[in-house]
C-alpha positions in Angstrom: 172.5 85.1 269.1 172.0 82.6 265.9 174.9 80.5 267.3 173.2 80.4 270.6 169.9 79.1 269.7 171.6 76.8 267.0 173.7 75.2 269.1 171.6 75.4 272.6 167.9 76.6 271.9 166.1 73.4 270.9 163.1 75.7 270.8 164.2 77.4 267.9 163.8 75.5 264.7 167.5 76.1 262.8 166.5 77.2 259.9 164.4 80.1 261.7 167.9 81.1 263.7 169.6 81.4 260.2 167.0 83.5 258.6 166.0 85.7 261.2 170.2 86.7 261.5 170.4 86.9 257.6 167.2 89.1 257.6 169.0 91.4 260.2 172.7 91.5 258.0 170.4 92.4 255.2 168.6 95.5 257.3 172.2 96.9 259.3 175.1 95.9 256.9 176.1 95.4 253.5 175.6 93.3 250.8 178.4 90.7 250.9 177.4 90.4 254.8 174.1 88.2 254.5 175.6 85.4 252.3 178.5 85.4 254.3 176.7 84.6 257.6 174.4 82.6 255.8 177.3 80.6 254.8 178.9 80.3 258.5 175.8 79.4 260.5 174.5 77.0 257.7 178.1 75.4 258.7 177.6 75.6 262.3 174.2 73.7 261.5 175.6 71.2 259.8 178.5 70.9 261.8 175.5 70.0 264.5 174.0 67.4 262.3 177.4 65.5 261.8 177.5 65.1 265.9 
């Protein structure tokens, strides 16, 4: 869903898409999961800026 409204969604500010899908790692998965998708979709928002 982050990589949706990254990507697609301008009505979602970035930095909210990233958060919200860290905040949810952090609730339903373990510890090494929320940097590592931190990580990925700050990429993918970079990867945006670049373009």
């Amino acid at each position: 869903m982050a990589t949706y409204e990254i990507l697609l969604d301008e009505q979602v500010p970035r930095k909210v898409a990233i958060n919200e899908a860290v905040e949810l790692a952090k609730k339903y998965c373990n510890e090494k999961a929320a940097p590592f998708i931190n990580g990925v979709l700050s990429k993918i928002g970079q990867d945006m800026n670049e373009e």
